[in-house]
C-alpha positions in Angstrom: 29.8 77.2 55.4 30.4 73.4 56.8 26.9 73.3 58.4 25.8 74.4 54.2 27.8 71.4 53.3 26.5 68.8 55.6 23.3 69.9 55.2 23.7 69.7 51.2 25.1 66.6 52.0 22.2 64.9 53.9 19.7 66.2 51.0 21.3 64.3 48.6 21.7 61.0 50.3 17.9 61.6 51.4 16.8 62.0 47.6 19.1 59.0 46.1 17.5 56.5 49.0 14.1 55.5 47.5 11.5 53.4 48.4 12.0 49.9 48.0 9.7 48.3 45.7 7.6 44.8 45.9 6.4 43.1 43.1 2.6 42.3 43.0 1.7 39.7 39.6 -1.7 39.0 38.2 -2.2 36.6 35.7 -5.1 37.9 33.0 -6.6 36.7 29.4 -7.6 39.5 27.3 -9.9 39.7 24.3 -7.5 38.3 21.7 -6.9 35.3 23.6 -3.6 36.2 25.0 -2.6 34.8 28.8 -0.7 37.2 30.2 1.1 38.0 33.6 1.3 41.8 34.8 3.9 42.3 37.6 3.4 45.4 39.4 5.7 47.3 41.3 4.7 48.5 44.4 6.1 50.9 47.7 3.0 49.6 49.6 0.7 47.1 49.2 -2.0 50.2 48.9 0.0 52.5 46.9 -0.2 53.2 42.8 2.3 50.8 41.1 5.8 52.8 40.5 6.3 50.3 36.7 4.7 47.8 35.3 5.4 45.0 32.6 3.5 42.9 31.1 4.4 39.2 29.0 1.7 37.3 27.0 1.7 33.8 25.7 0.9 33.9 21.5 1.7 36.5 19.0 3.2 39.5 19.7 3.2 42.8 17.3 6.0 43.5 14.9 8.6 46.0 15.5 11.5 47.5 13.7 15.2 46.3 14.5 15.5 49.2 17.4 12.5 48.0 19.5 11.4 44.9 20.6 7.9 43.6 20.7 6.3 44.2 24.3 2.7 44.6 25.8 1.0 47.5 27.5 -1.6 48.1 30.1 -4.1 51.1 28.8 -7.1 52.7 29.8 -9.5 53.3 27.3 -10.9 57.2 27.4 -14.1 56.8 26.5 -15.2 53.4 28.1 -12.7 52.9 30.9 -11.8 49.9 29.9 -8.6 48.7 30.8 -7.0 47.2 27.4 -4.0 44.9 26.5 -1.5 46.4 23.9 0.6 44.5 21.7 3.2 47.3 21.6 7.0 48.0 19.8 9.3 49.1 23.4 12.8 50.3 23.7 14.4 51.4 27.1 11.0 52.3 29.4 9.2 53.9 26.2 6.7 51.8 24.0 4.2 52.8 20.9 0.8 50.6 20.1 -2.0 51.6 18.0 -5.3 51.7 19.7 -7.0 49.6 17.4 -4.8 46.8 18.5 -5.6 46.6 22.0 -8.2 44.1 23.5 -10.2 44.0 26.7 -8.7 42.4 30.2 -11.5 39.9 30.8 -12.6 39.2 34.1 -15.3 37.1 36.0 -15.4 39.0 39.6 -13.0 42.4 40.0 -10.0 40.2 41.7 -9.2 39.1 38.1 -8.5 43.0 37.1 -5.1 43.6 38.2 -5.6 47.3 39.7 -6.9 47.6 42.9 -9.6 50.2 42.2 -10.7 48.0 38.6 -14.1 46.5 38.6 -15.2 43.6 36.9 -18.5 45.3 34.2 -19.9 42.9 31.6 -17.2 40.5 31.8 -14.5 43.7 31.1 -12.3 45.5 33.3 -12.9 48.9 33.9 -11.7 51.9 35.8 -13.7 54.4 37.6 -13.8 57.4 36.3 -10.6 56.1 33.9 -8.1 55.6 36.2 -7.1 52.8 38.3 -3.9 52.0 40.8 
């Protein structure tokens, strides 16, 4: 029964340890003319970020009293395209409308935040629609 405990006790001190995180930022313009910064947070330089946020200069959307205006990295289904959401947010869960997003502009695919995103027609995209 004491080795049961100990060993209970060990799994949950393994499972509340996590990863630290570092935070990776990449400063973007999107199609509306927003400049934004997108911190990433990262366990590994290599590794998909764990969160994101995102602040832009210039208007933001309009949101009720419970939320507070925010932006949102997205990836466009159809075209890849990775897309710049003025969103509503409260806690870690936001809303945006689709039609409201605009492209992440790039010249070369260092300006498009995710590591896998290339830099097409002035646009960042993802392959195959996803990105980390």
């Amino acid at each position: 029964m004491l080795r049961l405990a100990r060993l209970l006790a060990l799994s949950a001190l393994a499972c509340s340890s996590g990863k630290a995180t570092t935070s990776e930022d990449h400063a973007f313009d999107d199609g509306a003319g927003h400049s934004c910064q997108a911190t990433l947070a990262k366990t590994s330089p290599t590794s998909a970020p764990v969160s994101e946020t995102v602040t832009c200069e210039g208007e933001a959307k309009q949101c009720s009293g419970e939320s507070a205006p925010c932006f949102e990295l997205n990836v466009d289904r159809e075209t890849f395209a990775i897309k710049n959401c003025p969103a509503c947010c409260r806690g870690s869960a936001s809303s945006f409308t689709s039609a409201d997003c605009s492209p992440v502009l790039c010249m070369t695919d260092a300006d498009c935040i995710y590591r896998q995103a290339t830099c097409v027609d002035g646009a960042c995209t993802c392959p195959n629609g996803y990105c980390d």
